[in-house]
C-alpha positions in Angstrom: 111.6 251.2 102.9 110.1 254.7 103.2 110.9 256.0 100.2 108.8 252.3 99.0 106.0 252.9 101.4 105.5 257.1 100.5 105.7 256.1 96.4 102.9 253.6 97.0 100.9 256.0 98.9 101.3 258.6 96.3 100.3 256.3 93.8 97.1 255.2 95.3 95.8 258.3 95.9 95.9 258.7 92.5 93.7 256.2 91.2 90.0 257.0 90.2 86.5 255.5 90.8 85.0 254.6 87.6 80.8 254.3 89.0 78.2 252.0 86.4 75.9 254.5 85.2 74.6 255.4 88.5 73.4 252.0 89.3 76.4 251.1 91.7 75.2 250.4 95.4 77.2 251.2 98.2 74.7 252.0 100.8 76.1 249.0 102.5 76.4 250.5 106.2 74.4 253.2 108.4 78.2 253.9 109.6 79.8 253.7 106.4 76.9 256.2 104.9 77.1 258.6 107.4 81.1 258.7 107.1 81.1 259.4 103.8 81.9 256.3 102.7 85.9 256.5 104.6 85.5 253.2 106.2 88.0 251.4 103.9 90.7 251.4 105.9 88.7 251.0 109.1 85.1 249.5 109.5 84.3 247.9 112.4 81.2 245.6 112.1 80.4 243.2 109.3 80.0 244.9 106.9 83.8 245.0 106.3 82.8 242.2 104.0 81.8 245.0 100.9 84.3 247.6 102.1 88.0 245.8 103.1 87.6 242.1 104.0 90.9 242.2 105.3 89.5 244.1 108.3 87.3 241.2 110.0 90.4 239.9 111.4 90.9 242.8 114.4 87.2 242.1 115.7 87.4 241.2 119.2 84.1 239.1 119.0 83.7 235.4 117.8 81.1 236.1 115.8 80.0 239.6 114.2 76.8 240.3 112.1 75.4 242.9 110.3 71.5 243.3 108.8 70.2 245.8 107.1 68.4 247.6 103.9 68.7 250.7 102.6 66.0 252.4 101.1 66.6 254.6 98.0 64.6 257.0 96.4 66.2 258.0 92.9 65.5 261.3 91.0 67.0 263.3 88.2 65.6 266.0 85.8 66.4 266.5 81.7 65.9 269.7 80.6 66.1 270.2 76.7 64.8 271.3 73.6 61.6 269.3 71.9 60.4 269.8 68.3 58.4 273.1 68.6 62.3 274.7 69.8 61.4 275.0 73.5 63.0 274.0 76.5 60.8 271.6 78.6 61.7 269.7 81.9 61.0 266.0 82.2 61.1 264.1 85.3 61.0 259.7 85.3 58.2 258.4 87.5 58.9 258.2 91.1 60.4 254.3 91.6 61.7 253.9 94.7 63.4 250.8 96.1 64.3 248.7 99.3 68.1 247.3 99.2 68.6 244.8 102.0 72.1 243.6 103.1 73.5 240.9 104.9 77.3 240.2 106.5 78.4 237.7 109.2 82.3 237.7 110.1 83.5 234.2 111.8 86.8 234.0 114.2 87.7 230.3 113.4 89.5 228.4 115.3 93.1 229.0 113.9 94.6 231.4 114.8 94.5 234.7 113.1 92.2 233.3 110.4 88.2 234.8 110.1 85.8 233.8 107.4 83.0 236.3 106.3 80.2 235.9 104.1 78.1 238.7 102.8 75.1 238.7 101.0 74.6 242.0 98.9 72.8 243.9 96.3 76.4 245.6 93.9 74.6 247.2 91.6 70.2 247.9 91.3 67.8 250.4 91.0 65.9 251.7 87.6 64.5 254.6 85.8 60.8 255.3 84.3 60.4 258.2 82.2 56.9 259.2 80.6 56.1 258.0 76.9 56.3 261.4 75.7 60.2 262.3 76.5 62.4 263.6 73.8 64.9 260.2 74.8 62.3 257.6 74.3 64.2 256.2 71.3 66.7 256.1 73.8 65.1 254.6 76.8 61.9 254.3 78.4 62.7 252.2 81.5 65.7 250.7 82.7 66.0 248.2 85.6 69.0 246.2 86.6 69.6 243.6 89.3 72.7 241.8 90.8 72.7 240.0 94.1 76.3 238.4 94.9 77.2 235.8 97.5 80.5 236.2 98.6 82.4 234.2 101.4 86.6 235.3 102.3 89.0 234.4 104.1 91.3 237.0 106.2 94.6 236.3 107.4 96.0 238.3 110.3 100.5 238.5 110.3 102.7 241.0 111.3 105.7 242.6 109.4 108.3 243.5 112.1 106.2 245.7 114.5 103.2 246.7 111.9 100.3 244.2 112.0 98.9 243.4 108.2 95.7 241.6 107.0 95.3 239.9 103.6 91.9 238.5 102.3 90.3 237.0 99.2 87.3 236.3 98.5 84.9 234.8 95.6 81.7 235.9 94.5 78.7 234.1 92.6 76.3 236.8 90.9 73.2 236.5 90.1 72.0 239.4 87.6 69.2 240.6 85.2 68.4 243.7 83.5 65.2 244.6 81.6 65.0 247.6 79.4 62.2 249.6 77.0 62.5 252.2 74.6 59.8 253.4 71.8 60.8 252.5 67.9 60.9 255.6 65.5 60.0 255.6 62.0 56.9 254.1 63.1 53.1 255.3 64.2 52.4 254.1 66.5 54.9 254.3 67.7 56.0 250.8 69.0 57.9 249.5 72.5 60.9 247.4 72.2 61.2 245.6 75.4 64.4 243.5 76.1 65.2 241.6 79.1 68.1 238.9 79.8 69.3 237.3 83.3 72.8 235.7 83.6 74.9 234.7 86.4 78.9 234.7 86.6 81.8 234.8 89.2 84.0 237.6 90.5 86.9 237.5 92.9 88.1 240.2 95.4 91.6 240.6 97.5 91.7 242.8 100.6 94.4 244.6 102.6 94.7 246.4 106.1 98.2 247.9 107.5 98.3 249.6 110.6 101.2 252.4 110.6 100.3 253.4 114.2 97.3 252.7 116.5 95.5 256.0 115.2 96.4 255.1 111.9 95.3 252.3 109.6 95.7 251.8 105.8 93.4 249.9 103.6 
């Protein structure tokens, strides 16, 4: 079992976070921000919902809720070289944005069973560069959306002496995305705008071990 349980941890560690351009949000938590983000394994209000699901089973209240926004101010630079072989700096337009949040975590009645619901923003924010940038025929403006809904269910057991949570969740997603770039071969130069909305569904699994009662795994 040890030799199981130190293979599996090796081989987690292991594994990469792929991000979507940027536009991934996980500003989710005050706590979870100012921890760098190493609440996984351990967060201890709602918003366990986004992070590990699994977790909203070891709150000691009935009820648990979390509210928030986060508010994001993007910026970036692209230095490079223009027609007249110079190297110029470009900087989009300031676009900043508000990103509320919303988790509730439920004890129900049976026992060692919670239900959670978050309300979240996955993946936002945009970019606006001037009409004069060397990438305009790549993009002028880029703004993407995606607000999911997703309820879970936890389920609280444990395995000899070591207490384990399991939870799985759906998500609804409501999405759209609207992008502009300038047409070349043409003067004027022209702006192709496209824009498209969609919804879809997602599904999540969560899972907390505690190996001691300093030490949790998620």
């Amino acid at each position: 079992m040890k030799k199981l349980f130190t293979c599996g941890m090796l081989f987690l560690l292991n594994i990469g976070l792929a991000y979507s351009g940027g536009f991934q949000i996980n500003d989710q938590s005050a706590r979870a921000v100012s921890m760098g983000f190493s609440t996984v394994a351990n967060p201890t209000d709602a918003s366990a919902i986004f992070y590990n699901p699994a977790a909203i089973t070891g709150f000691d209240e009935t009820l648990n809720f979390a509210l928030g926004a986060s508010y994001i101010m993007p910026g970036t630079k692209f230095t490079g070289i223009t027609t007249m072989n110079q190297n110029d700096t470009y900087e989009p337009e300031n676009w900043n944005f508000l990103i509320p949040h919303f988790y509730a975590a439920w004890k129900t009645p049976v026992e060692n069973l919670s239900f959670g619901l978050g309300v979240f923003v996955p993946f936002g924010l945009g970019t606006r560069w001037p009409q004069d940038w060397p990438g305009r025929f790549l993009a002028n403006e880029t703004y993407l959306q995606a607000i999911e809904i997703n309820p879970n269910l936890a389920y609280s057991f444990k395995l000899g002496e070591i207490p384990v949570s399991l939870s799985a969740g759906w998500g609804y997603v409501m999405g759209n995305v609207e992008m502009k770039k300038t047409l070349d071969n043409f003067f004027p130069e022209p702006i192709l705008t496209l824009q498209g909305d969609g919804t879809s569904s997602t599904f999540n699994f969560g899972l907390q071990i505690g190996i001691t009662d300093k030490l949790k795994f998620g």
